[in-house]
C-alpha positions as CSV (number, residue, x, y, z in Angstrom):
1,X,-28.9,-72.4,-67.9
2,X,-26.8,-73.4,-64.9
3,X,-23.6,-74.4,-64.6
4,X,-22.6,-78.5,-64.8
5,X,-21.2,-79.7,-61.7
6,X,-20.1,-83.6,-61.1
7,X,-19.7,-84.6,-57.1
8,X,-17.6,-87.4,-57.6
9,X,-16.9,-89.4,-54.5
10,X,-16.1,-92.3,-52.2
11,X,-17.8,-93.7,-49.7
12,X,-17.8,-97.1,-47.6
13,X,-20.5,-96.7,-44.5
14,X,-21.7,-93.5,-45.6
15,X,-20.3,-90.4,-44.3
16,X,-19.0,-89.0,-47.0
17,X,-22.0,-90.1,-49.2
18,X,-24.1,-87.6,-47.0
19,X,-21.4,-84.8,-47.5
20,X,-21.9,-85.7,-51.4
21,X,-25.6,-85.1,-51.4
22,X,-25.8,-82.1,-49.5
23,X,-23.2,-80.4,-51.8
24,X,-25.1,-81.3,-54.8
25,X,-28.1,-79.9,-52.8
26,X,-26.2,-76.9,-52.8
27,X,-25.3,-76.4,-56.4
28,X,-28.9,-77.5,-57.6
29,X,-29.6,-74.7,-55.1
30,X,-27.6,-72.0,-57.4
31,X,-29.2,-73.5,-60.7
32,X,-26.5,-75.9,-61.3
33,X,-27.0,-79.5,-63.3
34,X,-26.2,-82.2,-60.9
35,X,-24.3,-85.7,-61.5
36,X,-23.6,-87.3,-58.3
37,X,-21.5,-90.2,-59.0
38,X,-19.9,-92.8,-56.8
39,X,-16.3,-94.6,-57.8
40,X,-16.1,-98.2,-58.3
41,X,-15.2,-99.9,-55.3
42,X,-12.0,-102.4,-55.1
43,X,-12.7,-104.2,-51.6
44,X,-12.8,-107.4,-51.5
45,X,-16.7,-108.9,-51.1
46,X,-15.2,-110.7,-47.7
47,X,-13.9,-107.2,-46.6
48,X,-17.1,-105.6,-47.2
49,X,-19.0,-108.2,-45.8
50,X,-17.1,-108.1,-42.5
51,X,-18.4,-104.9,-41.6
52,X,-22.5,-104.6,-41.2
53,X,-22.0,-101.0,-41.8
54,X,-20.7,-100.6,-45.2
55,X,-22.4,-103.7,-46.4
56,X,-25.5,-102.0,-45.4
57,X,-24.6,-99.1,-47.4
58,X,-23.3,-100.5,-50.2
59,X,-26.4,-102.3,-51.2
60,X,-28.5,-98.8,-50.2
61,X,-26.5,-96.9,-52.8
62,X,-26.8,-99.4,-55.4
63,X,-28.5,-97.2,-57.4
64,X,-25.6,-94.5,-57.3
65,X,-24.4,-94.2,-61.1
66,X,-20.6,-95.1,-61.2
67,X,-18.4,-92.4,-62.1
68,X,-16.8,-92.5,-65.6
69,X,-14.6,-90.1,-67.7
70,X,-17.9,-89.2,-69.3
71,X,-18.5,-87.3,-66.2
72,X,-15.5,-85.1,-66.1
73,X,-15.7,-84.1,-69.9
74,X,-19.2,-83.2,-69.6
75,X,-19.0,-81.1,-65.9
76,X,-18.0,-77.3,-65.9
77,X,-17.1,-78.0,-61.9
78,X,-15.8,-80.8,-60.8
79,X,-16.2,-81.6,-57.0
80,X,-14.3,-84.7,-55.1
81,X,-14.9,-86.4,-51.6
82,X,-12.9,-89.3,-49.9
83,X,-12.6,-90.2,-46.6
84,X,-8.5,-89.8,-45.6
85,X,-6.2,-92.8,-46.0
86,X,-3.1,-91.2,-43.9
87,X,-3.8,-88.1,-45.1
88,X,-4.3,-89.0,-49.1
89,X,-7.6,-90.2,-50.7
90,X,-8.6,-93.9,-50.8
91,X,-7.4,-96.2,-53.6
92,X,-10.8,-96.4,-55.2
93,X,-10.8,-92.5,-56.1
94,X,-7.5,-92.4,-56.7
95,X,-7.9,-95.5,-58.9
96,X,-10.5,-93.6,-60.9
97,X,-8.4,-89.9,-61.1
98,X,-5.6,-92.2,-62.2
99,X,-7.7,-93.3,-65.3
100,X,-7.9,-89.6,-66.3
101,X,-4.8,-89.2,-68.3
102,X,-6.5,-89.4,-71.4
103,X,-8.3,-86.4,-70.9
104,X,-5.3,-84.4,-69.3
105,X,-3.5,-85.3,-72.9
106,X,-5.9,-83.5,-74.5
107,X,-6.4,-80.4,-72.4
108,X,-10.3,-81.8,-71.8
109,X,-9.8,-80.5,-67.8
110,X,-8.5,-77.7,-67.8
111,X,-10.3,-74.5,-66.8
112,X,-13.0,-76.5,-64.4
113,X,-13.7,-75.1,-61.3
114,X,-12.6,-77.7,-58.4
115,X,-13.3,-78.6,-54.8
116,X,-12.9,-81.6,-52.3
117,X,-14.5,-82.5,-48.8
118,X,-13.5,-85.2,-46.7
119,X,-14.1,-87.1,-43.0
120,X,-11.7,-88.7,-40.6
121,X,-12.3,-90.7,-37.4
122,X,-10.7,-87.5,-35.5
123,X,-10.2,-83.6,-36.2
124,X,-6.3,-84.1,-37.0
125,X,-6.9,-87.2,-39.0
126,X,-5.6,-86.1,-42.0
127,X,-8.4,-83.8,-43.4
128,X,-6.3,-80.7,-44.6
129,X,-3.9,-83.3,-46.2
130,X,-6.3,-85.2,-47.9
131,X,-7.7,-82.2,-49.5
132,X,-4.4,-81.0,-51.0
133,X,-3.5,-84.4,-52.2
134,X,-6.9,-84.1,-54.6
135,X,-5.9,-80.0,-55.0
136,X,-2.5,-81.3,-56.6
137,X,-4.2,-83.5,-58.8
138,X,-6.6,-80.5,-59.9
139,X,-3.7,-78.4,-60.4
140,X,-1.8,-80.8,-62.8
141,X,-5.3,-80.8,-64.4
142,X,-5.7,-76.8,-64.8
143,X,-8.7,-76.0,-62.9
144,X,-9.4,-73.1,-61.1
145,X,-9.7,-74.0,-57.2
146,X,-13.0,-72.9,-55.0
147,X,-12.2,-73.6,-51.8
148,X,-14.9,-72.7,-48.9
149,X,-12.2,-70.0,-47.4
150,X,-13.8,-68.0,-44.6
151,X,-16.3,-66.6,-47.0
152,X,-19.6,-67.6,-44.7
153,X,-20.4,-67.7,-41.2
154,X,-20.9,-71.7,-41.8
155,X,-17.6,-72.5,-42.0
156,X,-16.4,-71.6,-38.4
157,X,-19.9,-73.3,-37.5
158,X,-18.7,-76.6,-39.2
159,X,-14.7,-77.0,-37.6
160,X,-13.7,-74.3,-39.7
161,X,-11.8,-76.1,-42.8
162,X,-10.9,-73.2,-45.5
163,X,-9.6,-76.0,-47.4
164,X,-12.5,-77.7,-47.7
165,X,-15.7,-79.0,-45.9
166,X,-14.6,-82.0,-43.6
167,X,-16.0,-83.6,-41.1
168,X,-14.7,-85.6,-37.5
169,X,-16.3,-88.7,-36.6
170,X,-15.6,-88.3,-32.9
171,X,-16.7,-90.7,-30.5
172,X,-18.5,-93.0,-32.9
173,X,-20.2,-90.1,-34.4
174,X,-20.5,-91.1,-38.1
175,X,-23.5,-88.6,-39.0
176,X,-22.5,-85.4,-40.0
177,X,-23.6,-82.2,-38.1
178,X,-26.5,-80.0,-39.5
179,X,-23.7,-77.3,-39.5
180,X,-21.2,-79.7,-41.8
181,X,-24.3,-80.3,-43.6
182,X,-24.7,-76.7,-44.2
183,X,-21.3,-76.0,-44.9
184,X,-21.2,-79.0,-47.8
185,X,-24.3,-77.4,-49.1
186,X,-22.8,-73.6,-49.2
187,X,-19.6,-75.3,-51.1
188,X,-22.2,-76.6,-53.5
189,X,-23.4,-73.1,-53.9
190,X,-20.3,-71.4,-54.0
191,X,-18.7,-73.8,-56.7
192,X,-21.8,-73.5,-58.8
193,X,-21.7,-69.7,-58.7
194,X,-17.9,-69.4,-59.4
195,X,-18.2,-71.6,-62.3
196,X,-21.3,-69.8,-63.4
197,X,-18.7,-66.6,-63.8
198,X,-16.3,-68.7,-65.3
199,X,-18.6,-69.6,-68.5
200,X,-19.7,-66.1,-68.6
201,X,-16.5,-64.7,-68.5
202,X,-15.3,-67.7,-71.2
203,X,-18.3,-66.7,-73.3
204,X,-17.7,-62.7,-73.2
205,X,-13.5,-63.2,-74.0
């Protein structure tokens, strides 16, 4: 049996939904058990509303389980997406990784696998920064970072992130590339297979 991965993310109008399917489409491609899980969201209804966009999506992905600490427990890899907020997450994931101090207490984290993707309106929009601000949580956490690294021909394709998969809404172009596409879905394959040695090696120690 494969490995357990949770893509836990946050998305208003639906960018970085699309990055979180296609990596679970990746893991599920390497054998992995998939939970894709969306954070609650802490907009206001008049925010949400204001925007035809995300209120389009929001009711669309309805049916999106919301992530819980369940989640994290139960996953051997643990994968996260935000959009950037000045270069750190938005306050609804970090709300959520905030609630996790429970589990840190009692060593229930460490030794995961981890990963993150992102978007931004533009290609210096914070991206690399967002990614390290969910790698520092990771780390406090004990998991064993996957990044994408230049380890496929994809990720030069896609902007060429080793960080992480990311995408750039230039020019009003919410809708991720077939090549970010492909490069969410190889980090989706390459966390699943990493954490598929980690059990094994865990298993034979």
């Amino acid at each position: 049996m494969g490995s357990k991965v949770a893509v836990i993310y946050y998305s208003a109008t639906g960018t970085v939904y699309r990055l979180a399917k296609a990596v679970g489409e990746g893991a599920e491609g390497a054998g992995a058990e998939v939970r894709l899980r969306q954070v609650h969201e802490l907009a206001p209804e008049a925010a949400i509303q204001s925007n035809p966009v995300w209120a389009a999506h929001r009711e669309a992905t309805r049916g999106v389980p919301q992530a819980t600490l369940d989640d994290l427990e139960w996953a051997d890899a643990l994968v996260f997406g935000s959009p950037t907020r000045y270069g750190a997450v938005t306050a609804q994931l970090k709300e959520f990784l905030d609630s996790t101090g429970p589990l840190w207490a009692q060593g229930k984290l460490a030794n995961k696998v981890g990963a993150a993707f992102t978007a931004a309106a533009n290609p210096h929009g914070g991206q690399e920064m967002t990614l390290w601000n969910v790698y520092t949580v990771l780390s406090h956490w004990g998991c064993i970072l996957v990044p994408p690294g230049y380890t496929d021909p994809i990720v030069f394709a896609s902007g060429g992130n080793p960080y992480g998969v990311s995408h750039s809404a230039m020019n009003g172009q919410p809708e991720p590339s077939a090549e970010v596409l492909g490069a969410a879905r190889y980090m989706g394959r390459r966390v699943a297979t990493v954490s598929d040695w980690v059990r094994k090696g865990q298993a034979g120690a």
